[in-house]
matplotlib code that plots the C-alpha trace (Angstrom):
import matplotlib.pyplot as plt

x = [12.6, 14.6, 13.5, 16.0, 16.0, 16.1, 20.5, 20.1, 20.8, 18.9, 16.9, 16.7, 13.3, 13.5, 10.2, 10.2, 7.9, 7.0, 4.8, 5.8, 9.4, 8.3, 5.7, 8.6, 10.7, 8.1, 7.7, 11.6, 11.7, 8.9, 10.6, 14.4, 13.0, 10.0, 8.2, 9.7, 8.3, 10.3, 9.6, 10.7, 9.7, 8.5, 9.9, 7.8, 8.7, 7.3, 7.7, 6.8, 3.5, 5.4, 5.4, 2.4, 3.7, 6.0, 3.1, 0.8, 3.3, 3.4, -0.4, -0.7, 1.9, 0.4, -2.6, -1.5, 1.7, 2.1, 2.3, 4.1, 6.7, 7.2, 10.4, 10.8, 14.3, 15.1, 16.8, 19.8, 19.6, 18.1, 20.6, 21.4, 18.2, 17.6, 18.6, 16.5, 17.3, 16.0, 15.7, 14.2, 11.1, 10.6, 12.1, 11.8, 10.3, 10.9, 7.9, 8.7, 6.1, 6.6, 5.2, 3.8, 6.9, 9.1, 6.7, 5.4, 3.5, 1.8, 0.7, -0.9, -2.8, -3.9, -5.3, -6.8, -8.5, -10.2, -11.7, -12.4, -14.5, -16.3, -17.3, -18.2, -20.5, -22.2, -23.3, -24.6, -26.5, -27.0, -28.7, -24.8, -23.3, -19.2, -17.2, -13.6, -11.7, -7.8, -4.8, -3.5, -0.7, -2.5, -4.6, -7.5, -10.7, -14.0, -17.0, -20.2, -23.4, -25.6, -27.6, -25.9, -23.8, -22.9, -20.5, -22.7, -22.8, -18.8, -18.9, -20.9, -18.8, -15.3, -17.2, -18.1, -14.5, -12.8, -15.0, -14.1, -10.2, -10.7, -11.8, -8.4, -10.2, -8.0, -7.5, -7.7, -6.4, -8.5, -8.1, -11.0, -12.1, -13.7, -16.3, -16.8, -16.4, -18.8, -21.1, -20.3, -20.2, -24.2, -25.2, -24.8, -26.3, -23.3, -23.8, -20.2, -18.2, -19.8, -17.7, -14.6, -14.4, -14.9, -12.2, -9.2, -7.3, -5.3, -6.2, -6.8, -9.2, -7.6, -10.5, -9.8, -12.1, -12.4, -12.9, -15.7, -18.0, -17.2, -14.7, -13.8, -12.1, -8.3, -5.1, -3.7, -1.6, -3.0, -2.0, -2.7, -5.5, -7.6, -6.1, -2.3, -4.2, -3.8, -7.3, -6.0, -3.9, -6.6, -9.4, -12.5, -11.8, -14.7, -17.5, -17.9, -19.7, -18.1, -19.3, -18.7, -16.0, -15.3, -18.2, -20.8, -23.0, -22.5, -24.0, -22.8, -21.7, -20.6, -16.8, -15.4, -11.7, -10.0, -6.3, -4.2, -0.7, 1.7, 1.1, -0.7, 1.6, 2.3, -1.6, -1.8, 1.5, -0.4, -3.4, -1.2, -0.2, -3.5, -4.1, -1.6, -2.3, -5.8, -4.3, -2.5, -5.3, -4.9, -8.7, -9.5, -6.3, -7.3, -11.0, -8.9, -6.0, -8.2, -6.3, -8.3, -11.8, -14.2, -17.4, -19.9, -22.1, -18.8, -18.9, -16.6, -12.9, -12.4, -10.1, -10.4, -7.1, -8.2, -5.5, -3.4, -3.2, -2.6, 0.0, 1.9, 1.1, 2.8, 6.1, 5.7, 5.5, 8.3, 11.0, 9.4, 10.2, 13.7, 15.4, 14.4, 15.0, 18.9, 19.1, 18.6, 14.5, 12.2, 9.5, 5.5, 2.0, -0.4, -4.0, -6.3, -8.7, -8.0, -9.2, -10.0, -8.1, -5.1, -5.9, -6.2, -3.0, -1.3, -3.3, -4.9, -8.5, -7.9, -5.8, -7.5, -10.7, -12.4, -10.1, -11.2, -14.2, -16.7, -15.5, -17.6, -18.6, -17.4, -18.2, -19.1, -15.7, -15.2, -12.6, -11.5, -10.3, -7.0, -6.0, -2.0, 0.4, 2.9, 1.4, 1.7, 4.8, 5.4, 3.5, 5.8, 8.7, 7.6, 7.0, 10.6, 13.1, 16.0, 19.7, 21.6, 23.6, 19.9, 19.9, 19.2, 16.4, 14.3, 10.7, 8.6, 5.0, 2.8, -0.2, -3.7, -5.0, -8.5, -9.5, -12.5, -12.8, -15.6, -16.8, -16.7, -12.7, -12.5, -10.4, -9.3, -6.8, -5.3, -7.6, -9.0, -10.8, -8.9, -5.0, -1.4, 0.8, 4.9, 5.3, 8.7, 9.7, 13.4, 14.2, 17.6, 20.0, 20.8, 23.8, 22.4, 20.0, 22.0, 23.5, 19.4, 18.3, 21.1, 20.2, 16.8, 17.9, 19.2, 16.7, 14.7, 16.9, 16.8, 13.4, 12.4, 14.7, 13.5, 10.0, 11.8, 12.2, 15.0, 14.3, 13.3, 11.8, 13.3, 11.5, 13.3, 10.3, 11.3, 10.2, 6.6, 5.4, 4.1, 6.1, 7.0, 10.6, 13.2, 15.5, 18.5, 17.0, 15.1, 18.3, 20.0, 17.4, 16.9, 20.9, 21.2, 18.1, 20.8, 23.3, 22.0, 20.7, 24.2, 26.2, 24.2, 24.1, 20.9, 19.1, 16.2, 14.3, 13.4, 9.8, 11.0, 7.9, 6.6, 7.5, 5.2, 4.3, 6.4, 9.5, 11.3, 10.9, 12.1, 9.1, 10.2, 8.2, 8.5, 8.7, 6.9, 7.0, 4.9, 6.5, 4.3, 5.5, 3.8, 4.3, 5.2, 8.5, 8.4, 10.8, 9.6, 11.7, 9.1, 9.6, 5.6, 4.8, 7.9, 6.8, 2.9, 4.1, 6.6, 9.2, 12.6, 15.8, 18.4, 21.6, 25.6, 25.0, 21.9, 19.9, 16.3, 16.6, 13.7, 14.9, 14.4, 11.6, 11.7, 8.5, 9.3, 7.7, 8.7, 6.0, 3.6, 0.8, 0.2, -2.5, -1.2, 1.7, 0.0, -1.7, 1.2, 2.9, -0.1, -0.2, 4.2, 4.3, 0.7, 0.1, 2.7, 4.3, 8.6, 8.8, 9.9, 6.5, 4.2, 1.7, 1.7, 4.9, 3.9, 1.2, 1.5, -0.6, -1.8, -1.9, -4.8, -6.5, -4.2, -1.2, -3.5, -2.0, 1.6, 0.8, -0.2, 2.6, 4.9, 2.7, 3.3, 7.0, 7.4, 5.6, 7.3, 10.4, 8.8, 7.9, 3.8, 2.2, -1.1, -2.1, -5.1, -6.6, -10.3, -9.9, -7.4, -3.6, -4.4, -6.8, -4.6, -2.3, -4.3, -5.8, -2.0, -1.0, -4.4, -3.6, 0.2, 1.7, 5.3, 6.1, 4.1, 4.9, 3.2, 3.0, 2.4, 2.8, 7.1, 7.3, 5.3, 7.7, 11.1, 9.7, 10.2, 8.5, 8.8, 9.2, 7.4, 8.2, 6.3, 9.4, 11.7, 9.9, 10.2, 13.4, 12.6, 12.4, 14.2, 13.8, 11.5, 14.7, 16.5, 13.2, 12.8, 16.4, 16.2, 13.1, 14.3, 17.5, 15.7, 13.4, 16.2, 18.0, 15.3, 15.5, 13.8, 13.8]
y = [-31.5, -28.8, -25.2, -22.2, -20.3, -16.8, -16.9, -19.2, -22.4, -25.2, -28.5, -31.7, -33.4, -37.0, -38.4, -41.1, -44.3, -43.6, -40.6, -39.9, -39.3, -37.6, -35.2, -35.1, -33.7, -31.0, -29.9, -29.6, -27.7, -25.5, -24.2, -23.8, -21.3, -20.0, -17.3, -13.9, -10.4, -7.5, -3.9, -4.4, -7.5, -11.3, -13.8, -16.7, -20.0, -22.8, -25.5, -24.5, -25.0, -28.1, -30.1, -31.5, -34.9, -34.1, -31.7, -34.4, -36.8, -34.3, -34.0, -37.7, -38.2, -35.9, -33.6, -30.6, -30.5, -27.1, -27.1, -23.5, -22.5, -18.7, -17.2, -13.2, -11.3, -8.0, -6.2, -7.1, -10.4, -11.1, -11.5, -14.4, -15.9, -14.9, -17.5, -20.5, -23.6, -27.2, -30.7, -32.4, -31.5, -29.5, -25.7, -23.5, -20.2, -16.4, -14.1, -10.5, -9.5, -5.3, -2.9, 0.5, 2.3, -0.2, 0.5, 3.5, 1.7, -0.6, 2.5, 4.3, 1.1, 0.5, 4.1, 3.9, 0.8, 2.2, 4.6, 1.9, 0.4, 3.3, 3.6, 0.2, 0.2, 3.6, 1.7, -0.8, 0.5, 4.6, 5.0, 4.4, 7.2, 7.5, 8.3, 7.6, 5.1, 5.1, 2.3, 0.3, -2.6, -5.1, -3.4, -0.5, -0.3, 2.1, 3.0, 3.2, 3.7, 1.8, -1.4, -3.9, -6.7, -9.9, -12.3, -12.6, -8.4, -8.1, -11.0, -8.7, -5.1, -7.1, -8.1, -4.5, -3.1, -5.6, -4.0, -0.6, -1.4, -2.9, 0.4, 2.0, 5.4, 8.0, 9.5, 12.9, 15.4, 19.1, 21.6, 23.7, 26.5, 25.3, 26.9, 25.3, 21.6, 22.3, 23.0, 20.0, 17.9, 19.6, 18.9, 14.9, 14.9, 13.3, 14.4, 12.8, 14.6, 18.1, 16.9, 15.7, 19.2, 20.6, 19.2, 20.2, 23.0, 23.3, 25.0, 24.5, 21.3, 18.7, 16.2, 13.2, 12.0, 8.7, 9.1, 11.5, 9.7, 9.4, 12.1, 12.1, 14.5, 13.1, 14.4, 11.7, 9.9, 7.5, 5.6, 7.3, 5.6, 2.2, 0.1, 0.5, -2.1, -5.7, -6.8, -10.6, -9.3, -7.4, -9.0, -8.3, -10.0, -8.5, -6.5, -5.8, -2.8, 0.4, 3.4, 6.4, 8.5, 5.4, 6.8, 4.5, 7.3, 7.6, 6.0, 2.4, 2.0, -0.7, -1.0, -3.1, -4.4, -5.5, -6.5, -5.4, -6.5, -5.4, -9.3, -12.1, -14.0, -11.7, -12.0, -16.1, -15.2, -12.8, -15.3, -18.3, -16.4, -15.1, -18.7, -19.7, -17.2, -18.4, -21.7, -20.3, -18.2, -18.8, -18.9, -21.6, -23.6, -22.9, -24.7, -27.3, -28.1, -27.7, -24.2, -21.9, -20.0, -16.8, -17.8, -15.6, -16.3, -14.6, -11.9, -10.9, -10.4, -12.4, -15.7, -19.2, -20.8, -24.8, -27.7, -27.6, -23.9, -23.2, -25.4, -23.4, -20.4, -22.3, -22.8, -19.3, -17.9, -20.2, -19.0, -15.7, -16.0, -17.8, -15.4, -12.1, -13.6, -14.3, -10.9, -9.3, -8.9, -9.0, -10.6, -8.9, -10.1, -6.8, -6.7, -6.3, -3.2, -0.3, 2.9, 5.2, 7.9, 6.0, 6.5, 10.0, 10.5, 8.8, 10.7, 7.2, 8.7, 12.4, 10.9, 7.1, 6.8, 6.0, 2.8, 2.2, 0.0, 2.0, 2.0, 0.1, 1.5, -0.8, 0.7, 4.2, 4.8, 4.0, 1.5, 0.8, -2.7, -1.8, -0.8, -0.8, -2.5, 0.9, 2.7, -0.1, -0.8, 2.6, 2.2, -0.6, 1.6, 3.8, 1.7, 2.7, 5.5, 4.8, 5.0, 5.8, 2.7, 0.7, 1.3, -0.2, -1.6, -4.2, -5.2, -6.7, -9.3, -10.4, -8.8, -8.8, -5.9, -4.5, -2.3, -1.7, -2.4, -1.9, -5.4, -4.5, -4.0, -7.8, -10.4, -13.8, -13.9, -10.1, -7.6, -8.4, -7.4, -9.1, -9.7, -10.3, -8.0, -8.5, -5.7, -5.2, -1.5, -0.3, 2.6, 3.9, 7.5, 9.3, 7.9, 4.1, 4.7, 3.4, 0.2, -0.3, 0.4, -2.3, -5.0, -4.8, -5.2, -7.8, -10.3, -9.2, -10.5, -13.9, -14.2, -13.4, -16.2, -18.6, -19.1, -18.7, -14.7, -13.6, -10.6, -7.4, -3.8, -1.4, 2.0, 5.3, 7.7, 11.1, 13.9, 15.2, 18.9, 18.6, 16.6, 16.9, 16.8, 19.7, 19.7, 18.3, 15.2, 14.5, 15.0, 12.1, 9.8, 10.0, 9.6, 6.7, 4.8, 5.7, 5.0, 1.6, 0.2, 1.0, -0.9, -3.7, -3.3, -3.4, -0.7, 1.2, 4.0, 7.5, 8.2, 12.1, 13.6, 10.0, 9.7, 9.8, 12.5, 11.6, 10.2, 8.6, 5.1, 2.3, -0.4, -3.9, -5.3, -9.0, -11.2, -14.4, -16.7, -15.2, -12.1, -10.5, -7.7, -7.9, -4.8, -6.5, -5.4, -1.8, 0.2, 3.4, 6.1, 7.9, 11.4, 11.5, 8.6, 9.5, 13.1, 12.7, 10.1, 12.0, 9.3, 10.0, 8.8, 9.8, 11.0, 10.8, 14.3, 13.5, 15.6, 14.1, 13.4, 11.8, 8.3, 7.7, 5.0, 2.6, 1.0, -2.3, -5.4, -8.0, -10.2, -7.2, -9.7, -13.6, -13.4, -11.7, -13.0, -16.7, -15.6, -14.9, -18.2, -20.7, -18.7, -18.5, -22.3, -22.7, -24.7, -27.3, -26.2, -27.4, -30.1, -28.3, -26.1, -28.7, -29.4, -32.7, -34.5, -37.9, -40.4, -43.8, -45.9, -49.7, -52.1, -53.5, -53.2, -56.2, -54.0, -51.1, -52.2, -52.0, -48.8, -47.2, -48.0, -46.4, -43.6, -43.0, -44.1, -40.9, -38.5, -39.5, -38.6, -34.9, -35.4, -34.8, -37.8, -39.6, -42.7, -43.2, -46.2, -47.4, -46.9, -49.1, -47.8, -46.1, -44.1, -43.2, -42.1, -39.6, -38.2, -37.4, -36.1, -34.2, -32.6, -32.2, -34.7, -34.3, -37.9, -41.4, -44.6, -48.0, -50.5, -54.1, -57.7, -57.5, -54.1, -55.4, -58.5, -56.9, -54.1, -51.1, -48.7, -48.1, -43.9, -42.1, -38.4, -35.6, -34.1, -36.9, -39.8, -43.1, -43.6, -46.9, -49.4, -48.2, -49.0, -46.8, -45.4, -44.3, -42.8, -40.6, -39.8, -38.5, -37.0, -35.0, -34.0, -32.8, -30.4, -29.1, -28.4, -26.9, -29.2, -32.1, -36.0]
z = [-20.5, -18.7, -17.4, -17.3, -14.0, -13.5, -13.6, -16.5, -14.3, -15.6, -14.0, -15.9, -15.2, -15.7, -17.4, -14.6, -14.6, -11.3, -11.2, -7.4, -8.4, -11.1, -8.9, -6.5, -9.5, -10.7, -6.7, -6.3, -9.1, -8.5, -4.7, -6.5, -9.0, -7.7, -9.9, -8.2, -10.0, -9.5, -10.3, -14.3, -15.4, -15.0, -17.3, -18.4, -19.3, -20.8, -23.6, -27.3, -29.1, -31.0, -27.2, -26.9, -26.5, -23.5, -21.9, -22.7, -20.1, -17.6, -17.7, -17.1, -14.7, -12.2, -12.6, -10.8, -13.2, -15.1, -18.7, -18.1, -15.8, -14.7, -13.4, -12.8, -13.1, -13.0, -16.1, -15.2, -14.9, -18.3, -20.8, -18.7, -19.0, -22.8, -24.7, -25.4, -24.2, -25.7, -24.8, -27.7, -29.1, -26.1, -26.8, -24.0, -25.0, -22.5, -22.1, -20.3, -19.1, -18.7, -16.2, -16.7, -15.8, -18.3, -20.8, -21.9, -24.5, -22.6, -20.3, -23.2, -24.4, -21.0, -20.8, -24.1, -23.7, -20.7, -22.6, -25.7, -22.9, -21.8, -25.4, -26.5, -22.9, -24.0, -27.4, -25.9, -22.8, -23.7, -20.6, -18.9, -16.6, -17.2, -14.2, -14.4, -15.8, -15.0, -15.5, -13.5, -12.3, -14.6, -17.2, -16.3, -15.1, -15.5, -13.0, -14.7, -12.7, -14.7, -14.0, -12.5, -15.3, -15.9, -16.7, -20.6, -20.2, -20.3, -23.2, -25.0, -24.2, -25.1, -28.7, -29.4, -28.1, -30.8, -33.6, -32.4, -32.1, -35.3, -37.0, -36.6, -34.7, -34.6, -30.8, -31.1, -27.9, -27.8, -25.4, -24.5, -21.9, -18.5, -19.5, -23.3, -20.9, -18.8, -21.5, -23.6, -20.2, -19.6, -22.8, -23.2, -19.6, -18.0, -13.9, -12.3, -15.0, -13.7, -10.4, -12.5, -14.1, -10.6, -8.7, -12.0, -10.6, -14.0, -17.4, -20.4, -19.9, -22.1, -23.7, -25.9, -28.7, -30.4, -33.9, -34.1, -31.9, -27.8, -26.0, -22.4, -20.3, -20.0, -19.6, -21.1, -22.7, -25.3, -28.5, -31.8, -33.1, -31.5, -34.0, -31.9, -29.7, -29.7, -29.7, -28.7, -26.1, -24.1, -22.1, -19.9, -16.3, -13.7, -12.7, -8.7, -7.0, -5.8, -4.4, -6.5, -4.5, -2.1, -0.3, 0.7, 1.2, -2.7, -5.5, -6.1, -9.3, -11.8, -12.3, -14.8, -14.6, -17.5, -18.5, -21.4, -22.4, -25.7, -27.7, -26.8, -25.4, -22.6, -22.0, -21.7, -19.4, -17.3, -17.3, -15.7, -13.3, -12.1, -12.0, -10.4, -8.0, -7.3, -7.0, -3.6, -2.6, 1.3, 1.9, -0.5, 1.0, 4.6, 4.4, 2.4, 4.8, 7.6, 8.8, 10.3, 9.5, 9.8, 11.5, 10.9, 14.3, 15.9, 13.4, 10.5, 10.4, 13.4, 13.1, 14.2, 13.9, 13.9, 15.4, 12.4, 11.8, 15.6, 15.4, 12.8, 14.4, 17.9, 15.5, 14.2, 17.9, 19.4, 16.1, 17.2, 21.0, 20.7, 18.2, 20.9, 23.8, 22.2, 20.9, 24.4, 24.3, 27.7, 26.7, 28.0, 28.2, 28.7, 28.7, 25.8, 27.4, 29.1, 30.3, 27.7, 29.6, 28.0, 24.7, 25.1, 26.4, 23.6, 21.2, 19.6, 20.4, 18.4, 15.1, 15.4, 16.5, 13.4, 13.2, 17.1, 18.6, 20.3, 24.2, 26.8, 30.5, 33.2, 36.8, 35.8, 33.9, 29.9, 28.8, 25.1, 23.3, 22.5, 18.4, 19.6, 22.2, 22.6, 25.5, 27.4, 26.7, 27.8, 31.0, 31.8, 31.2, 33.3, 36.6, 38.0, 37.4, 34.9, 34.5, 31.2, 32.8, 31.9, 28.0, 25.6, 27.1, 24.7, 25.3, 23.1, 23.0, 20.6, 21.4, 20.2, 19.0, 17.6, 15.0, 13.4, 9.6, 7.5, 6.2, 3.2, 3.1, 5.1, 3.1, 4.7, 6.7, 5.0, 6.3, 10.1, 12.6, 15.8, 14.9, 17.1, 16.3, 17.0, 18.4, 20.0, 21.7, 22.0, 24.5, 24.0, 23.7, 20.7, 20.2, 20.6, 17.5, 14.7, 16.4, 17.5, 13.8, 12.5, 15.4, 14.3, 10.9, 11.6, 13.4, 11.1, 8.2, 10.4, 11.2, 7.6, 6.2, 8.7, 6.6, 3.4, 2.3, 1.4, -1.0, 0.4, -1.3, 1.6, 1.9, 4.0, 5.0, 6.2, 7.9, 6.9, 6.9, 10.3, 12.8, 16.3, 17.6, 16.6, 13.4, 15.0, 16.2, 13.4, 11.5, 14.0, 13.8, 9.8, 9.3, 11.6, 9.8, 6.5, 8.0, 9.4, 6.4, 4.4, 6.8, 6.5, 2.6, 1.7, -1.2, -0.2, -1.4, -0.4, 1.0, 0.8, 3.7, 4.0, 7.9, 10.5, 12.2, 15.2, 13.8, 10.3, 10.0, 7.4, 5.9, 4.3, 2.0, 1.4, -2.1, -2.3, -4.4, -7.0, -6.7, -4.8, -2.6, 1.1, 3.7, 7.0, 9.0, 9.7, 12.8, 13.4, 15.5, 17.8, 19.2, 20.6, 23.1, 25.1, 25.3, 25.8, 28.9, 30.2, 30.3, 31.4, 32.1, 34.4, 32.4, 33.8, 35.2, 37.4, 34.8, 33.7, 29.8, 27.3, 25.8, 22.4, 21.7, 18.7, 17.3, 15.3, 13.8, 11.7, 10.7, 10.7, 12.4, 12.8, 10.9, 7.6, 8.1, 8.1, 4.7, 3.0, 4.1, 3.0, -0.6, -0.9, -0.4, -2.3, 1.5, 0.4, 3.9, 4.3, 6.5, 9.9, 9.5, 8.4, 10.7, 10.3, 9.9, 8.7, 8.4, 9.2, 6.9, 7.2, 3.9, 5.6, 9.1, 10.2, 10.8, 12.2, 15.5, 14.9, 13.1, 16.4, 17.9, 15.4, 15.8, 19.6, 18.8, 16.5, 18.7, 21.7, 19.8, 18.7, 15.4, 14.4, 13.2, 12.5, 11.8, 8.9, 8.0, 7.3, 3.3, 0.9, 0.6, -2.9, -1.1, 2.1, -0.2, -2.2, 0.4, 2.3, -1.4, -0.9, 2.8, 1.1, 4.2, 3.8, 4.8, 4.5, 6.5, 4.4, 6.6, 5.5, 6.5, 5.9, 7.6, 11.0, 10.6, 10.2, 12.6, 9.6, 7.9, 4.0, 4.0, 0.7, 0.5, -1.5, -2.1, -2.5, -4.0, -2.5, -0.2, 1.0, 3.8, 7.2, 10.6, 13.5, 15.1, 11.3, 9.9, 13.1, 13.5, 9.5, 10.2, 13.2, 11.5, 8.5, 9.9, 12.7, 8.9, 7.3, 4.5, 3.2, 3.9]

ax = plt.figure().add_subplot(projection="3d")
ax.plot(x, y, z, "-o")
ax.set_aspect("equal")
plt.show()
């Protein structure tokens, strides 16, 4: 069988008799062309309807094999990838999956099945209240407030949408007077419209009917009539709660996601990858592998990072540490309270506090858990009197911070209560800022490929409406940031008025290997902290001048960041970040003993190893497959005679017999090389 990468390359996968190999093939595979969505489209690959003997081998030879195989490209890569390559009876077939801005058609069937929905649920429970019902990314949703469904309830809804697609309704677009929509709106009794009508500023009020039997007011734009839908290729995923307005003060109300697509192949494409993606989901993986955890008698949003995740987290802080320290950083450690006075002065308590824990008396003055690490960064700046001679100067930690999140917005390891931030603060001169700006870019191009990313979405935000700072400096920052990321080459897009209020700043979304995009690095030039602290410098004339401070992070926080690593490597971590390296696993009990001292052998020499016995070898070996150990050391009666190991790899199939001292020196030299054994 062979798969055609996103270039057209393609991978032969040899239908070994050993499934290891075999897995080992499917893995290898699986991290050269990772599935990668970009803003147009996502190819999908798999072998034809006709394969069922080949998919049927996969199936057998390892059950966590795919049967499909996605790989994204942007336009202009897909004439490359457009033809179809075959092996045998095993033809490889390309799905594009489109976006709404690729495809306008897709964006009106999306819209139009929303309100399809919204009519089939009025049929079949009158007594339901409409609100709104927009597209979006994967298909539309709509918020009724009605009792609450089920999974039976959205069986039932999909059923009556097919008949309704099915009778070819016309859409039909009317424009009336505010006045003629209020009236309509009163008259079928339908309270959250009222609102809807309220808060439309333009005229004439635009309504859409279906057939002659359901309206809504829209502004469009729609397909002709319901029978421009693919009934096959549309599908009812979800019902969850939300509070009408986002307001939990408001009603809660039923909202109903669904997904829609041009064909239905693009929807069984769509449909593997939401799989796939639950397949990574980093909270299922972390109870799995053991990698950290939420306890709820410590309260939400808060993380537990156990053994194995902490010591990911230790690799992730010692890359961190290493790569600043060699690009000229000081690193801090500052405390996580402090007077609330503080938080004044850097204006966190008048444009933050609702993202703030409450503040705590301590000896009749208030002090306050702190949401950010820059004023005391600042503080430290400020402990002596500067030269221009001093500048650049480069501090940076990773600091916990706090902010308060409503439980209901918590998710994993994503959205926290408690998180360490790598927060790094440059104070420089004007004319430092675009050499700054490009030294950040890049470490953070280093750190970033470190773990594995290498494709970026770059944003530019610039000045808002209200800012501080005059014209010319804003000017000077903004081109530098420009000027910065063309030297080092890389695209990026306009945020025109998307800066903060206190200076421009550039944001860097990640890829992983799904294609998901993942805000994390961000530098942010900041004309406010230096002035609310009254931080100076003194300049080659012995005149008091303001630096120029930079805000910057590249990992965003441990936590998040953490998240998006188990779910990019679907916890199947490289060797040099796995937690543990290898386990060492006795044929019987009788070689248990030589087994522990190969084990103290290899971590004397660095590498992170257990030793597992107590079950027979076809069980150790499942359950390191299971806990996705990189590396397995059998030990029998020959290897305790000749004093070796025999080495299986996840990634590499078996390599063998070797001695202690060659499977550690591999070992070692394959994780200092980032590659595999």
């Amino acid at each position: 069988m062979k798969y055609v990468g996103a270039l057209g390359k393609t991978m032969a996968l040899s239908l070994s008799s050993r499934p290891s190999l075999f897995t080992s093939s499917i893995r290898n595979t699986f991290y050269s062309f990772p599935i990668r969505q970009f803003s147009t489209s996502l190819f999908v690959l798999y072998p034809s309807k006709n394969s069922s003997s080949t998919r049927n081998k996969l199936l057998r030879c390892h059950s966590n094999s795919f049967s499909t195989y996605a790989v994204a490209t942007d336009s202009s890569e897909a004439p490359a990838a457009a033809d179809e390559r075959t092996n045998g009876d095993a033809p490889v077939e390309k799905i594009v999956l489109p976006t709404n801005e690729s495809s306008a058609t897709l964006l009106r069937v999306r819209h139009t099945c929303a309100h399809v929905m919204a009519m089939a649920v009025q049929k079949l429970y009158p007594n339901a209240k409409v609100t709104i019902g927009p597209w979006i990314d994967n298909g539309f949703y709509y918020d009724f407030d009605m009792e609450p469904l089920t999974d039976r309830d959205l069986k039932r809804i999909k059923k009556e949408m097919d008949r309704i697609i099915s009778r070819n309704l016309p859409l039909v677009r009317e424009e009336v007077s505010r006045d003629e929509a209020q009236k309509r709106i009163m008259a079928i009794n339908e309270p959250y419209k009222v609102e809807i009508l309220e808060s439309i500023k333009e005229e004439p009020i635009t309504i859409y009917h279906i057939g002659n039997e359901w309206w809504d007011l829209c502004a469009g734009p729609h397909v002709e009539t319901t029978g421009k839908i693919n009934k096959k290729a549309v599908e009812l995923e979800s019902v969850a709660g939300a509070y009408w307005r986002g307001d939990v003060k408001k009603p809660m109300l039923q909202r109903i996601y669904g997904t829609a697509w041009e064909n239905e192949d693009q929807l069984k494409a769509y449909l593997h990858f939401k799989e796939e993606a639950k397949r990574r989901d980093h909270r299922r993986l972390g109870q799995d592998l053991d990698l950290f955890s939420i306890q709820d008698e410590a309260g939400g949003g808060l993380v537990f990072w156990h053994p194995k995740g902490a010591i990911i987290r230790h690799i992730i802080e010692d890359t961190w540490k290493k790569i600043h320290m060699e690009r000229g950083y000081d690193l801090l450690y500052t405390p996580h309270v402090a007077k609330a006075d503080l938080w004044k002065i850097s204006g966190h308590l008048d444009f933050y506090k609702e993202n703030m824990f409450d503040q705590m008396e301590i000896e009749e003055e208030l002090y306050q858990l702190r949401p950010m690490n820059c004023p005391y960064h600042v503080l430290v700046y400020k402990r002596q009197l500067h030269s221009y001679r001093d500048f650049p100067i480069r501090v940076a930690e990773l600091g916990t911070v706090y902010r308060y999140e409503l439980s209901g917005s918590l998710h994993g390891l994503f959205r926290v209560r408690g998180f360490t931030q790598d927060d790094a603060h440059i104070f420089c001169l004007e004319d430092q800022i675009k050499d700054e700006i490009r030294g950040v870019l890049d470490l953070t191009e280093e750190i970033l490929q470190q773990f594995g990313f290498d494709k970026y979405e770059v944003n530019l935000s610039t000045r808002p409406e209200k800012a501080v700072g005059d014209d010319e400096i804003w000017d000077k920052a903004t081109s530098a940031l420009k000027d910065a990321l063309e030297d080092k080459g890389w695209s990026y897009q306009i945020d025109d008025g998307g800066g903060a209020f206190y200076g421009p700043k550039i944001d860097l979304k990640i890829e992983d290997a799904l294609g998901r995009k993942w805000q994390c690095s961000t530098i942010q030039v900041d004309f406010n902290l230096p002035q609310r602290f009254d931080i100076t410098y003194v300049d080659s004339n012995q005149e008091r001048k303001r630096p120029i401070m930079i805000h910057r992070a590249v990992l965003g926080s441990l936590e998040r960041f953490f998240g998006v690593l188990i779910e990019n490597y679907a916890g199947d971590f490289p060797l040099w970040l796995s937690p543990i390296q290898a386990r060492v696993l006795p044929v019987t009990d009788a070689q248990l003993q030589y087994c522990n001292e190969v084990g103290k052998k290899l971590k004397a020499s660095g590498i992170r190893v257990e030793v597992c016995s107590g079950e027979r070898l076809p069980k150790l070996i499942r359950n390191a497959e299971k806990q996705k150990i990189p590396l397995m050391a059998v030990v029998g009666p020959k290897e305790v005679e000749t004093q070796t190991v025999t080495v299986r790899s996840r990634f590499a199939g078996e390599l063998g017999n070797m001695s202690i001292d060659e499977f550690i020196s591999r070992t070692k030299n394959a994780s200092e090389n980032r590659t595999f054994l």
